[in-house]
Backbone of each chain as ProteinMPNN parsed JSONL, in Angstrom:
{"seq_chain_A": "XXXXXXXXXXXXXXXXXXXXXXXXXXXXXXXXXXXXXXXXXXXXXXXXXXXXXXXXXXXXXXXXXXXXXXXXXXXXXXXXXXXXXXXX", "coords_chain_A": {"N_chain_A": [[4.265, -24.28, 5.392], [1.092, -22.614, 6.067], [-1.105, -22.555, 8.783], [-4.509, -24.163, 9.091], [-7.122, -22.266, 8.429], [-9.674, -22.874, 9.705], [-8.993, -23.703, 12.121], [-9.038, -21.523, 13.312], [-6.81, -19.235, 14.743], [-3.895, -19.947, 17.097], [-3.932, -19.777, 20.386], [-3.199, -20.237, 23.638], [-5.229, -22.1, 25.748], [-5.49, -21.629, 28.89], [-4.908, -19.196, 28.371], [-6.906, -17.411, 27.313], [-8.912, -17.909, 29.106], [-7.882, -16.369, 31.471], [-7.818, -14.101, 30.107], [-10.129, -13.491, 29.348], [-11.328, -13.409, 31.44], [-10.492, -10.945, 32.796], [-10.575, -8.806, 31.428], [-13.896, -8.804, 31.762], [-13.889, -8.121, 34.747], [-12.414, -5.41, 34.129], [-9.703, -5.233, 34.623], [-6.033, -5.284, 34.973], [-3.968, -7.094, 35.054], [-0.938, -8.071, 35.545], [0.159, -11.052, 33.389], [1.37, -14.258, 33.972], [3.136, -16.23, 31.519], [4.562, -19.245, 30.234], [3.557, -19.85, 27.138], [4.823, -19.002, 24.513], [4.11, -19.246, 22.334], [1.465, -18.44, 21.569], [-0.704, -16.761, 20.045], [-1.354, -13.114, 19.522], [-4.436, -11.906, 20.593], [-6.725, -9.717, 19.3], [-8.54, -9.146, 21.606], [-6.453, -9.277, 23.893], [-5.199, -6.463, 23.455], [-3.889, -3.949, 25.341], [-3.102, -5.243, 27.624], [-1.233, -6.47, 29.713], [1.542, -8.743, 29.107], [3.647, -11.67, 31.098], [6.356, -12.556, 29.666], [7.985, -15.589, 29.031], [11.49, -16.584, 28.385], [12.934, -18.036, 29.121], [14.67, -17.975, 30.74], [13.662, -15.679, 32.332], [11.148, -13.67, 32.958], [9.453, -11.574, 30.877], [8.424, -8.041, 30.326], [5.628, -7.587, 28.217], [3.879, -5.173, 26.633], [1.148, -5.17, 25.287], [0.21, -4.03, 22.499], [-1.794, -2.482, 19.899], [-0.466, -3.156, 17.042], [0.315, -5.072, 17.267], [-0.821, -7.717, 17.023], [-2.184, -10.342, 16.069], [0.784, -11.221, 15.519], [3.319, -13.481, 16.987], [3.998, -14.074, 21.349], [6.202, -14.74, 21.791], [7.724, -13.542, 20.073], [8.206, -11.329, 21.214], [9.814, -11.198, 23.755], [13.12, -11.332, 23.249], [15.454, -14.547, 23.122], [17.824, -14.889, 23.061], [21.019, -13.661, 24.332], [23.214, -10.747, 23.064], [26.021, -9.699, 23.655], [27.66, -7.568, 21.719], [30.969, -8.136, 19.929], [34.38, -9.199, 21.347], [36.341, -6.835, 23.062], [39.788, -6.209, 21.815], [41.985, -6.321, 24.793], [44.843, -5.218, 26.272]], "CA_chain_A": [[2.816, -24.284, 5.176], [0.756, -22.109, 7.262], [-2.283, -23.28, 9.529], [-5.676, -23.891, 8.265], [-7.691, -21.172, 9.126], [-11.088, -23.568, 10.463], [-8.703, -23.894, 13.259], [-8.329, -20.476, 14.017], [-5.374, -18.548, 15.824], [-3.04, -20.72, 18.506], [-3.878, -19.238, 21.927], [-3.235, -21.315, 24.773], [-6.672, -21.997, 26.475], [-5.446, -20.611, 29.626], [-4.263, -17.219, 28.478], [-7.939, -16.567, 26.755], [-9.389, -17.768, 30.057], [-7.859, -14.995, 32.381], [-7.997, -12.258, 29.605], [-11.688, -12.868, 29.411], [-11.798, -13.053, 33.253], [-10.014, -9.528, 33.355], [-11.724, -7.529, 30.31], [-14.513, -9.07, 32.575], [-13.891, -7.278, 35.666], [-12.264, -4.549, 34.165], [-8.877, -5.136, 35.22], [-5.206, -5.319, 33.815], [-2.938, -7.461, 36.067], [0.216, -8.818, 34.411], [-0.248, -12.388, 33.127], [2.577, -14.875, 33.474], [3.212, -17.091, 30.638], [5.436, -19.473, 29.311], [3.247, -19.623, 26.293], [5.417, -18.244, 23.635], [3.806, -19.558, 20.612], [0.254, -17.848, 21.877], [-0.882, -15.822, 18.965], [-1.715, -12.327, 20.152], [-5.747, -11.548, 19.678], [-7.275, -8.162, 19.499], [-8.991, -8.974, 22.842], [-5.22, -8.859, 24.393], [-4.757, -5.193, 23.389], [-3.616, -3.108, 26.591], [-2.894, -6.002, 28.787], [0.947, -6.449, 29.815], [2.338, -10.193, 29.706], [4.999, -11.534, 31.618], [6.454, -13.794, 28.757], [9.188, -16.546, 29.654], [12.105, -16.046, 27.377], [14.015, -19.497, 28.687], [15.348, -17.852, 32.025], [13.163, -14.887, 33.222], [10.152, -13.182, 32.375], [10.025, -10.226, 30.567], [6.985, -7.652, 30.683], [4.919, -7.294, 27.273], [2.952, -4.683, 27.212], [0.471, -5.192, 24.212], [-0.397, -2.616, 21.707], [-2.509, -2.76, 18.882], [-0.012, -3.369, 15.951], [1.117, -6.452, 18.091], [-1.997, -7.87, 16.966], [-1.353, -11.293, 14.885], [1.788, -11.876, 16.237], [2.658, -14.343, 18.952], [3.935, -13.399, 21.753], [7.415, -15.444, 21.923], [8.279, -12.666, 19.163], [8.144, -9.785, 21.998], [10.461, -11.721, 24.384], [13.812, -12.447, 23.119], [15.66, -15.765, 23.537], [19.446, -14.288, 22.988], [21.632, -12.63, 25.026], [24.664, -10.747, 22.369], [26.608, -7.641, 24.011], [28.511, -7.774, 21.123], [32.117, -9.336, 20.105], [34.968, -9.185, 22.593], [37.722, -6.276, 22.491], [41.176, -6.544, 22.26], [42.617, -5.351, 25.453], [46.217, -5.246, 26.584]], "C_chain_A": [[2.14, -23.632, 6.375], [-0.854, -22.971, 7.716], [-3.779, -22.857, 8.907], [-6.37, -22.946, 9.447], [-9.483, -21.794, 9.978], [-10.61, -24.039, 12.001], [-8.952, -22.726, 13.921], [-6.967, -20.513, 14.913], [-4.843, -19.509, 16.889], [-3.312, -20.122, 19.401], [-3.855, -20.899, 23.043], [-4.635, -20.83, 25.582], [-6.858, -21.067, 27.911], [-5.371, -19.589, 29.755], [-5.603, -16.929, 28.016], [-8.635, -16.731, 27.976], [-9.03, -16.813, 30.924], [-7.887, -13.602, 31.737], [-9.08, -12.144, 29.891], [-11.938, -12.861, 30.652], [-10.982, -11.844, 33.263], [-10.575, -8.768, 32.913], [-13.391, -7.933, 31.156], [-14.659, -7.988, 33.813], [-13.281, -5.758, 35.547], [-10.211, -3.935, 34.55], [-7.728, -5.784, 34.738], [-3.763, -5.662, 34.564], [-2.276, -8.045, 35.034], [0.101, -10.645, 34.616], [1.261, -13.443, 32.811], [2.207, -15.97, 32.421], [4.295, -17.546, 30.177], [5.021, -20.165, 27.926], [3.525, -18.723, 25.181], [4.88, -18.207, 22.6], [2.191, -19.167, 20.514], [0.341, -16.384, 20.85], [-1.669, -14.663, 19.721], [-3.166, -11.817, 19.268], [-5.958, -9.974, 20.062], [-7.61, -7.835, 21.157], [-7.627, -8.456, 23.639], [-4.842, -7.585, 24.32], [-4.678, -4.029, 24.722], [-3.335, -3.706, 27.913], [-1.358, -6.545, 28.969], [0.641, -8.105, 29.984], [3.481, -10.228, 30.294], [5.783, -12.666, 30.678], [7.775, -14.597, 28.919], [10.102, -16.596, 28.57], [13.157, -17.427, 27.595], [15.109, -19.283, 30.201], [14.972, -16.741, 32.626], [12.04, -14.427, 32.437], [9.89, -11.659, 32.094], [8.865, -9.667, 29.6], [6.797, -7.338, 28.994], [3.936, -6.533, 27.346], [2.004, -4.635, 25.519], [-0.296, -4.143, 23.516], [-1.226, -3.24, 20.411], [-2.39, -3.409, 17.869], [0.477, -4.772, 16.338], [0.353, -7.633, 17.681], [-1.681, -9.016, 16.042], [-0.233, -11.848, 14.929], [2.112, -12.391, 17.335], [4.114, -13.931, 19.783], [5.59, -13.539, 22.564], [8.397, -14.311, 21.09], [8.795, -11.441, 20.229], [9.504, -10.414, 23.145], [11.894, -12.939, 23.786], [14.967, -13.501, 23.539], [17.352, -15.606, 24.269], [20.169, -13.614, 23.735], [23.173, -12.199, 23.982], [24.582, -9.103, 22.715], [27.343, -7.414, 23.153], [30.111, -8.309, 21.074], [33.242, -8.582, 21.243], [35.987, -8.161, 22.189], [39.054, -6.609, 23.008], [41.525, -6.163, 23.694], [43.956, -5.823, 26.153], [46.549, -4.9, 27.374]], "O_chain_A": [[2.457, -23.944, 7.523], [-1.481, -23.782, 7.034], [-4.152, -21.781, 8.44], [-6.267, -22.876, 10.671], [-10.207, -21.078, 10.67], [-11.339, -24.536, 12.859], [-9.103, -22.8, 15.14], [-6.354, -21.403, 15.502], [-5.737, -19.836, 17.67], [-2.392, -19.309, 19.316], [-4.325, -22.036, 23.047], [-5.006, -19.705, 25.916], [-7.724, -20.232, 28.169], [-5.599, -18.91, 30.756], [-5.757, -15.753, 28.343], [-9.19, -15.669, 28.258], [-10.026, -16.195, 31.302], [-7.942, -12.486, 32.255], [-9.485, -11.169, 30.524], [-12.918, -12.207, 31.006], [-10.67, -11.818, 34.454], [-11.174, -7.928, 33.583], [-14.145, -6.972, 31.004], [-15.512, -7.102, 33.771], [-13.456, -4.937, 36.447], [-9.697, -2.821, 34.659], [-7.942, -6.805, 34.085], [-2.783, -4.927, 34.683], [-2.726, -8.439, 33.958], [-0.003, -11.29, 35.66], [1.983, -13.421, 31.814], [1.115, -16.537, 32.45], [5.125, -16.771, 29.702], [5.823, -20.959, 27.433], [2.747, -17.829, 24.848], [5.036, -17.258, 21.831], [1.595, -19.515, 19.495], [1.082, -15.402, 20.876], [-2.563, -15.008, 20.493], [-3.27, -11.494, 18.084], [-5.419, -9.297, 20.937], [-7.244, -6.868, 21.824], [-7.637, -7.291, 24.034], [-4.008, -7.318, 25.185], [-5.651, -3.292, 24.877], [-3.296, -3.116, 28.992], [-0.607, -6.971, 28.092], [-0.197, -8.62, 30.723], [4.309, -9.317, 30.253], [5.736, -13.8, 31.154], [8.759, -13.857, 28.905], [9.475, -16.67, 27.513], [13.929, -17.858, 26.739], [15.972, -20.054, 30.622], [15.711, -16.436, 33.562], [11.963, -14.779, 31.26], [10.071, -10.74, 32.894], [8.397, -10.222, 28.606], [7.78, -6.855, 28.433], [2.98, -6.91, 28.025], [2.484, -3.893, 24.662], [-1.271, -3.533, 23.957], [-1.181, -4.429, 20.095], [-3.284, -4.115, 17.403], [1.046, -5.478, 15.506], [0.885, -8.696, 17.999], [-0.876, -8.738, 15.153], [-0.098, -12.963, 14.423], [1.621, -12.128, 18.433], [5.129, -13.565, 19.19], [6.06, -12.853, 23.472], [9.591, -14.182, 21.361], [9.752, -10.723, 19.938], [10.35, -9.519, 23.157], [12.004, -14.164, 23.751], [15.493, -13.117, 24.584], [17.859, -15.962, 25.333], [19.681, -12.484, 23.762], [24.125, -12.979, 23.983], [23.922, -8.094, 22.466], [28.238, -6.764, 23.692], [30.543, -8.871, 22.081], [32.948, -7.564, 21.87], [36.577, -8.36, 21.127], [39.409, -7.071, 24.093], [41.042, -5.03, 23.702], [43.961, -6.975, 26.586], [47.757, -4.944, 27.608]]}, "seq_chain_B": "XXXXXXXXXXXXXXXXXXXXXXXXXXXXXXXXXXXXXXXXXXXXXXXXXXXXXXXXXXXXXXXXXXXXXXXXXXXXXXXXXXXXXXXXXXXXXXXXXXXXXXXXXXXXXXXXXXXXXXXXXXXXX", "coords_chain_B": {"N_chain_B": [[11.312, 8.22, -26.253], [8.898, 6.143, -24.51], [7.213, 7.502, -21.406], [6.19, 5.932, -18.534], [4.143, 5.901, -15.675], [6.004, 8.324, -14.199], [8.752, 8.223, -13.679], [9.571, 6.219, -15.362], [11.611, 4.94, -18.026], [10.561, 3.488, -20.415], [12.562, 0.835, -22.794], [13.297, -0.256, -26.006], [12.339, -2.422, -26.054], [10.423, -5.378, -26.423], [6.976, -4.673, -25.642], [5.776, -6.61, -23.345], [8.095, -7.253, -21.78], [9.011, -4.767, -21.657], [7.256, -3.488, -19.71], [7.971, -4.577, -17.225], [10.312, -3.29, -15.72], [8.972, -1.873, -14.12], [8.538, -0.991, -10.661], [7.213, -3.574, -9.173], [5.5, -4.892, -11.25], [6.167, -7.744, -12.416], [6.505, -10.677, -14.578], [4.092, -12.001, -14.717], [2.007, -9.609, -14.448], [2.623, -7.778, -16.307], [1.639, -9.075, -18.718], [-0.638, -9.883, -17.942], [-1.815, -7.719, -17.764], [-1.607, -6.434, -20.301], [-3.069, -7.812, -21.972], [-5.796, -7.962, -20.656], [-6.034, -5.211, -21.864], [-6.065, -5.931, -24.484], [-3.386, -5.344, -26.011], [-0.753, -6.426, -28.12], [1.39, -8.026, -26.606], [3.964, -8.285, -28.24], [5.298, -5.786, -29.256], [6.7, -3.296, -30.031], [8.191, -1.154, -27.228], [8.608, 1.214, -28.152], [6.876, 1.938, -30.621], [4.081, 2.239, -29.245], [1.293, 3.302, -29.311], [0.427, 6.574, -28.198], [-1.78, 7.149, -26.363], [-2.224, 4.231, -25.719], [-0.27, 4.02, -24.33], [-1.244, 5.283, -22.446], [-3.539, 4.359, -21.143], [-2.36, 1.524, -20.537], [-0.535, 3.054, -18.095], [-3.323, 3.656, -16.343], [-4.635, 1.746, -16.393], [-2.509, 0.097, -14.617], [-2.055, 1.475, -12.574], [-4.833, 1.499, -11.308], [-5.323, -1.341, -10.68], [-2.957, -2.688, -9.397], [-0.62, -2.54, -6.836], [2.27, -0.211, -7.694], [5.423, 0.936, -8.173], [6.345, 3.669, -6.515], [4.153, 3.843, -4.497], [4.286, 1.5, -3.742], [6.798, 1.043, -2.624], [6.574, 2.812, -0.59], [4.695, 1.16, 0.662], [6.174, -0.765, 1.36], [8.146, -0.352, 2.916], [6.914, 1.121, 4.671], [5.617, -1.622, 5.885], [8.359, -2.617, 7.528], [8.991, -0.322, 8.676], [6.645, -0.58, 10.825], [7.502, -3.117, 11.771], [9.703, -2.565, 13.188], [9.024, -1.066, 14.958], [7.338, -2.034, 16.824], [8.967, -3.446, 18.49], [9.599, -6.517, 17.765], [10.761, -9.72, 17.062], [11.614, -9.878, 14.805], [11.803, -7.257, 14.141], [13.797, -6.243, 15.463], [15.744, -7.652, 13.289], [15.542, -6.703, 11.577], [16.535, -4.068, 12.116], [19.451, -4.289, 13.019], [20.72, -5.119, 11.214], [20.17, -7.317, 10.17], [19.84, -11.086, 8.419], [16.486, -12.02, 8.409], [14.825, -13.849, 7.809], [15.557, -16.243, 9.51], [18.099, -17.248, 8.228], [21.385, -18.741, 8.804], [24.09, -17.16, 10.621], [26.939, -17.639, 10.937], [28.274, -17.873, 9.071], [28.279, -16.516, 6.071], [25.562, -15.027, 4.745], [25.7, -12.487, 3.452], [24.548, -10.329, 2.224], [22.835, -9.295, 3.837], [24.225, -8.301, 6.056], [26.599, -6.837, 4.378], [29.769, -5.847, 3.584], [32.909, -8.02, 4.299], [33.631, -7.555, 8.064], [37.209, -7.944, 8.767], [38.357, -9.31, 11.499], [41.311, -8.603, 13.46], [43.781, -10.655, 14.228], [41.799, -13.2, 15.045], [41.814, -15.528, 15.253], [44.02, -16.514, 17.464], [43.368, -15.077, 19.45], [40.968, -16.582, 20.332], [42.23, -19.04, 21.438]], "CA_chain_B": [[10.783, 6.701, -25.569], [7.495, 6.58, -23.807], [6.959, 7.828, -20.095], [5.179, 5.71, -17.56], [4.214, 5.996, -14.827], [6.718, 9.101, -14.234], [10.582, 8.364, -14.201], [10.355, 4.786, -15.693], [10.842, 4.734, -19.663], [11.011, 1.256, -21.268], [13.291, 0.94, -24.071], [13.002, -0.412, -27.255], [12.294, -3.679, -26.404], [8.673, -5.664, -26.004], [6.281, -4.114, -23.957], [5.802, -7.291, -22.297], [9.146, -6.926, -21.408], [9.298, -3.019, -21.171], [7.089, -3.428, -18.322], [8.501, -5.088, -16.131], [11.268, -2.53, -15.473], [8.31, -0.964, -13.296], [8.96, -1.599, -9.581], [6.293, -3.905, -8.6], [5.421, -5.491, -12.312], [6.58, -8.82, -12.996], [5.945, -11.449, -15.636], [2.83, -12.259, -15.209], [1.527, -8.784, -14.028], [2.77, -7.363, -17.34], [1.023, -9.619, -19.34], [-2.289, -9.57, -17.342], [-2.14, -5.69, -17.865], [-1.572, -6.28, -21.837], [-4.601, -8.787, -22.347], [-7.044, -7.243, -20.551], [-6.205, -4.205, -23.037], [-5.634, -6.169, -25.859], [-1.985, -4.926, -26.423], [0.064, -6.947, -28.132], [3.044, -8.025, -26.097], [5.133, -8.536, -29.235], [5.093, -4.763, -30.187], [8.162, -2.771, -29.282], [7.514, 0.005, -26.456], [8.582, 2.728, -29.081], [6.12, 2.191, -31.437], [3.356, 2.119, -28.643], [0.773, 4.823, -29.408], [0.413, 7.822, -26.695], [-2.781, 6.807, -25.817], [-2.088, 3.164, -25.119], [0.608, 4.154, -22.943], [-2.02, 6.149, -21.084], [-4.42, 3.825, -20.848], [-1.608, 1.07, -19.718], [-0.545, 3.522, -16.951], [-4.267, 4.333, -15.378], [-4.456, 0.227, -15.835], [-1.832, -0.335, -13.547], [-2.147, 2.44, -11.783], [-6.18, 1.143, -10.597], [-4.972, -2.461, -10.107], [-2.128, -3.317, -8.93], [0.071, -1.207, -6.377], [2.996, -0.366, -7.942], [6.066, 2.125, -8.083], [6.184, 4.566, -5.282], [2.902, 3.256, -3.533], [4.64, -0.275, -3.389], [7.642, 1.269, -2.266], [6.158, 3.021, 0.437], [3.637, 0.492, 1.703], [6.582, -1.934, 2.572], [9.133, 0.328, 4.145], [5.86, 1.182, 6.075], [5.282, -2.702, 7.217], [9.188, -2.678, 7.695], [8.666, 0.697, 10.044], [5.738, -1.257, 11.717], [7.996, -4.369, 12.746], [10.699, -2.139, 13.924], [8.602, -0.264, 15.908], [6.756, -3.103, 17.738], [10.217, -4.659, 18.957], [9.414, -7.801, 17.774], [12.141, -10.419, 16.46], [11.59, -9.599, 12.922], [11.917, -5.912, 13.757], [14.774, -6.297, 15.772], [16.763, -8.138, 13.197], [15.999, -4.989, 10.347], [16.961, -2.722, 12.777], [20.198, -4.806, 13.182], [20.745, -5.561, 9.73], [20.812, -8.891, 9.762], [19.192, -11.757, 8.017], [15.515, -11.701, 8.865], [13.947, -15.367, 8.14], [16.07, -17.045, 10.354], [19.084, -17.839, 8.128], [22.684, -19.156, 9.698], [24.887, -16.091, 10.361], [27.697, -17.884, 10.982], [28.762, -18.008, 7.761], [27.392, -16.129, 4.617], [24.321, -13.959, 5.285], [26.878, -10.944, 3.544], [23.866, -9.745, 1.793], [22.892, -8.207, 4.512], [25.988, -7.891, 6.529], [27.408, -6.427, 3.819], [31.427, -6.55, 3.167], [33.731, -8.74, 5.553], [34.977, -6.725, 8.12], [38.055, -8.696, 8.91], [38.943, -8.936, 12.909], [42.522, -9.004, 13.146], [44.264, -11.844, 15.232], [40.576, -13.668, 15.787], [42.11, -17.21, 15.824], [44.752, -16.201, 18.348], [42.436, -14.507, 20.564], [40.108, -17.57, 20.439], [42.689, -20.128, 22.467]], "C_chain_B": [[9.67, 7.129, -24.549], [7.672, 6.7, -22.459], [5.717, 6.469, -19.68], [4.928, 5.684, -15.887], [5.388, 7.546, -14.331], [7.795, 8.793, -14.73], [10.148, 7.147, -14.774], [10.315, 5.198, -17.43], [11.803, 3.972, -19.927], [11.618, 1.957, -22.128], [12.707, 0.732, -25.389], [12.499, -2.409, -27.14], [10.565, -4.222, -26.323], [8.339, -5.416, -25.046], [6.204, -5.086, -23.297], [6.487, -7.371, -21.145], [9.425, -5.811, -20.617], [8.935, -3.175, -19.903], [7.138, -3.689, -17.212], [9.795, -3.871, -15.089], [10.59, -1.463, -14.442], [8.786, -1.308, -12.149], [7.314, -2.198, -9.164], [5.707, -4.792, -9.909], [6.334, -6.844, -12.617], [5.987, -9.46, -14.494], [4.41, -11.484, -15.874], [1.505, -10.936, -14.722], [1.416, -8.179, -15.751], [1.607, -7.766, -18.583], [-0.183, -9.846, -19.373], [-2.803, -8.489, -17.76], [-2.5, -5.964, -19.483], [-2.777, -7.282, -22.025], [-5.659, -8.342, -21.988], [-7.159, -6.029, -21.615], [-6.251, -4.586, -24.189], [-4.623, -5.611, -26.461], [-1.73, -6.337, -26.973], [1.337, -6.828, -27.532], [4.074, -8.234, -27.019], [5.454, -6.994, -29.327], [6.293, -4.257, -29.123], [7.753, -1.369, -28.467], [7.757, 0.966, -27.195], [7.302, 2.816, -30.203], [4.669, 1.899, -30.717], [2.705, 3.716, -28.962], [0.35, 5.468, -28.248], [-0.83, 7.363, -26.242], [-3.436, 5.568, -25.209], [-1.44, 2.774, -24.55], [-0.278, 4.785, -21.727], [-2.703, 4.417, -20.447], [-3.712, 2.541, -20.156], [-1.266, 1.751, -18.127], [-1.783, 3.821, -16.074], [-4.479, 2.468, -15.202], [-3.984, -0.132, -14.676], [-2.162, 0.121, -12.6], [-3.336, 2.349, -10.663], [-5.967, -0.559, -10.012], [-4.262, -3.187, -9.754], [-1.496, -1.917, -8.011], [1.406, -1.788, -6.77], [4.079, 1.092, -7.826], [6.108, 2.929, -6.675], [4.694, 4.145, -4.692], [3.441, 1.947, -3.077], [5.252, 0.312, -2.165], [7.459, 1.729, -0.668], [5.547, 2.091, 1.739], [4.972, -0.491, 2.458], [7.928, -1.507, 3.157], [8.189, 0.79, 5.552], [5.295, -0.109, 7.214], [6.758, -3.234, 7.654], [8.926, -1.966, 9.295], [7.881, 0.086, 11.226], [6.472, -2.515, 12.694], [9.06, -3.978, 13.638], [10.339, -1.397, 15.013], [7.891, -0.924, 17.68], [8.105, -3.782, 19.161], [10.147, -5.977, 19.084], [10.566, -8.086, 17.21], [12.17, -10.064, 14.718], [12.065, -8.012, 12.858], [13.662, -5.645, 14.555], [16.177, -6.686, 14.406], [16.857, -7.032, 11.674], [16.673, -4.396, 11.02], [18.839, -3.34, 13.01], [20.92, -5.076, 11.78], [21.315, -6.861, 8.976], [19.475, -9.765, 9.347], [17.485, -11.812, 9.354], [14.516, -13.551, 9.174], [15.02, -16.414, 8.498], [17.397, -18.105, 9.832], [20.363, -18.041, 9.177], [23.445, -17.415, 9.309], [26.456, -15.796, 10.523], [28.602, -17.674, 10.246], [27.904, -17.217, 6.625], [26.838, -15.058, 5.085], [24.96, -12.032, 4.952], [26.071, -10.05, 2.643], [23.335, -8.5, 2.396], [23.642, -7.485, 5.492], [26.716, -7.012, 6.217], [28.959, -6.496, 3.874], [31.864, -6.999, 4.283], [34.326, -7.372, 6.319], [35.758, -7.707, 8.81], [38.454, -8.158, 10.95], [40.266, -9.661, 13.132], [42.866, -10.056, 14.529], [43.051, -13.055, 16.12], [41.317, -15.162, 16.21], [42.929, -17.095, 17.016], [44.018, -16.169, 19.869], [41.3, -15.808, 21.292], [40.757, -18.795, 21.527], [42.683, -19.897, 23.22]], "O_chain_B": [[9.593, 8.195, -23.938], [8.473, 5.842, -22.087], [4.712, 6.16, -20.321], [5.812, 5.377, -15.088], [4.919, 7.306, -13.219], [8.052, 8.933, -15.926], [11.143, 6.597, -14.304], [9.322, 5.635, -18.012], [13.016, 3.783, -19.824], [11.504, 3.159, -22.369], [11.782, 1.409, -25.839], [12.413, -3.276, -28.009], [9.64, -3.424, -26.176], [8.796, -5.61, -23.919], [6.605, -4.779, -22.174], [6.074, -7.493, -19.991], [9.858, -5.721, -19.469], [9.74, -3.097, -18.975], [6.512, -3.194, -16.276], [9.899, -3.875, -13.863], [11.191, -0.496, -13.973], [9.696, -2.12, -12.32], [6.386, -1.434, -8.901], [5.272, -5.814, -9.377], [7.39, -6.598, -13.2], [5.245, -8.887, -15.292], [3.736, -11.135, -16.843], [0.312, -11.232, -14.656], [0.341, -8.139, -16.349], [0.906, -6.963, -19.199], [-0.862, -10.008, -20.387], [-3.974, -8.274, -18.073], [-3.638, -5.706, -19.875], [-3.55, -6.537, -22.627], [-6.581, -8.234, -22.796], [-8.23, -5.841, -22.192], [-6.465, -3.761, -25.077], [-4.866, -5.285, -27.623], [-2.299, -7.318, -26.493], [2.182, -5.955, -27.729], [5.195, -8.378, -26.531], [6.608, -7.125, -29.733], [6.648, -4.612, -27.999], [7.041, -0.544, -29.04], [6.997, 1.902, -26.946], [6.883, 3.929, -30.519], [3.895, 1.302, -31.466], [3.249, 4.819, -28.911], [-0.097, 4.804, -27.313], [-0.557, 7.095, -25.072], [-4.48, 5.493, -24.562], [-1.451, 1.634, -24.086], [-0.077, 4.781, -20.513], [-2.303, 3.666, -19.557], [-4.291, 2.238, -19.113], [-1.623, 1.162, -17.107], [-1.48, 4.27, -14.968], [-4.478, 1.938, -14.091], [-4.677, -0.594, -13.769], [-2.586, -0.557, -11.664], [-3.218, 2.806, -9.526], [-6.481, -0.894, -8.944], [-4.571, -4.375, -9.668], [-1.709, -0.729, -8.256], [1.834, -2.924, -6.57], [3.617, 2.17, -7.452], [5.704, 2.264, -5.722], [4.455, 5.325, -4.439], [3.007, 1.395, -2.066], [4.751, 0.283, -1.041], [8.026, 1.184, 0.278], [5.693, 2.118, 2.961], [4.957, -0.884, 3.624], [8.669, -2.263, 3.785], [8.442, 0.832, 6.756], [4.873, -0.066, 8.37], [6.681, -4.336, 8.198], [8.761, -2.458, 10.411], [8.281, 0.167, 12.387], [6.196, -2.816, 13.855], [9.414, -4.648, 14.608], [11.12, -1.083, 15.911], [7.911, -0.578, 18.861], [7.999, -4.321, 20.263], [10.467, -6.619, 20.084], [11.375, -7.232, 16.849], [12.973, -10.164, 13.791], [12.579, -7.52, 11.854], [14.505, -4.885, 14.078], [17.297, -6.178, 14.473], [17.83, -6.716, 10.989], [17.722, -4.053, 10.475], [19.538, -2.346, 13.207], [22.134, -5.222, 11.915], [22.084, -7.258, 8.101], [18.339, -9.448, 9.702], [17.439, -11.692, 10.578], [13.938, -14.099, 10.113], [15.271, -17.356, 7.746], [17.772, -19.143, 10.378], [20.312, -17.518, 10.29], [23.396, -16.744, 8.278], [27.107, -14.757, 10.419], [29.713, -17.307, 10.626], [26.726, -17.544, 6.484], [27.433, -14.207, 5.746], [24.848, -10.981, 5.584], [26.639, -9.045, 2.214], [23.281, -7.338, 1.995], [23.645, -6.267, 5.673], [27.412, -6.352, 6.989], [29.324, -7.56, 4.375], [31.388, -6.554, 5.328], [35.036, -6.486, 5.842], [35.095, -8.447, 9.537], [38.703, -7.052, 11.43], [40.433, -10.879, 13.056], [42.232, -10.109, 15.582], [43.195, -13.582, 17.223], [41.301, -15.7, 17.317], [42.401, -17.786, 17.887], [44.07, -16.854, 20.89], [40.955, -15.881, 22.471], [40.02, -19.4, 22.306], [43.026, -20.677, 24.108]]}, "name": "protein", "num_of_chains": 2, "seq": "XXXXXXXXXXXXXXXXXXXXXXXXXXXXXXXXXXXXXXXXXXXXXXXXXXXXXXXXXXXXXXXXXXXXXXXXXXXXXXXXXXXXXXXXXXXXXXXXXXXXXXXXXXXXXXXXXXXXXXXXXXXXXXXXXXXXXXXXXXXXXXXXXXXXXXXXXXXXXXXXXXXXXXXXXXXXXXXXXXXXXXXXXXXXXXXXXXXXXXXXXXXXXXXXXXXXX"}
């Protein structure tokens, strides 16, 4: 079931507080977060995150089409180098 | 047998039916289409007169997207997720299950055929 929409979008309170303090001054410093489940708003468009993936942070740089999706999607969780070869 | 839409032509069976064989037409699309025209869905797509095949195809054709417009639009929000590098686009581009089934086991839909890795249990102790 998806979320009623009188809530609007998930953002974590903090991440809309320093976007609007940057689109504010003008300015496009990378934003750490381990706010994964922070739905990405329009305002966010051109601002890099640093998004926590569960053991480092790993840079998002937000584009347009990104827009609606959150931001746990851009940073993922997995590490697979694929399966192991024989060797002899 | 009647043309619609270009390549598709229904058979002999009920248009209700026939039309489904569109890409993008289901049950209750079909049937929406035929009521608003007043078709009977009993009537067999061969004995459909040329002009209520038209008028079916500019039907569809204005309200619903179907056929090559479908086709397009969602290899285009496919293209879009693969392009982003999000987890959804990652796991097309990978060709593996997308809504978060087990891949342990099964998932050979999109996998496609076993490939068999020889001596895996061996290798595993």
């Amino acid at each position: 079931m998806s979320r009623s929409t009188h809530k609007g979008p998930f953002v974590h309170p903090s991440l809309i507080k320093k976007v609007g303090g940057q689109n504010l001054k003008g300015t496009k410093i990378p934003i750490q977060t381990w706010s994964r489940a922070s739905v990405i708003l329009p305002e966010f468009v051109g601002h890099t995150f640093n998004v926590h993936n569960g053991r480092a942070f790993l840079k998002v740089y937000v584009t347009e089409d990104m827009v609606g999706h959150r931001l746990g999607e851009f940073a993922p969780t997995r590490t697979f180098r694929g399966h192991q070869k024989k060797d002899r | 047998m009647p043309r619609l839409l270009g390549v598709d032509i229904p058979n002999e069976k009920r248009i209700e039916t026939a039309l489904q064989y569109l890409y993008g037409v289901g049950q209750h699309t079909a049937r929406k289409a035929l009521a608003e025209l007043s078709i009977k869905g009993s009537v067999r797509a061969k004995d459909l007169k040329d002009d209520e095949v038209a008028t079916i195809a500019a039907y569809l054709e204005q309200h619903f997207v179907v056929e090559g417009a479908l086709r397009r639009s969602n290899l285009q929000n496919i293209a879009r997720l693969k392009e982003i590098y999000c987890y959804r686009g990652l796991r097309h581009r990978r060709g593996l299950p997308v809504h978060g089934q087990r891949t342990r086991c099964n998932a050979r839909t999109r996998k496609g055929p076993r490939k068999t890795v020889a001596n895996k249990k061996i290798l595993r102790k």
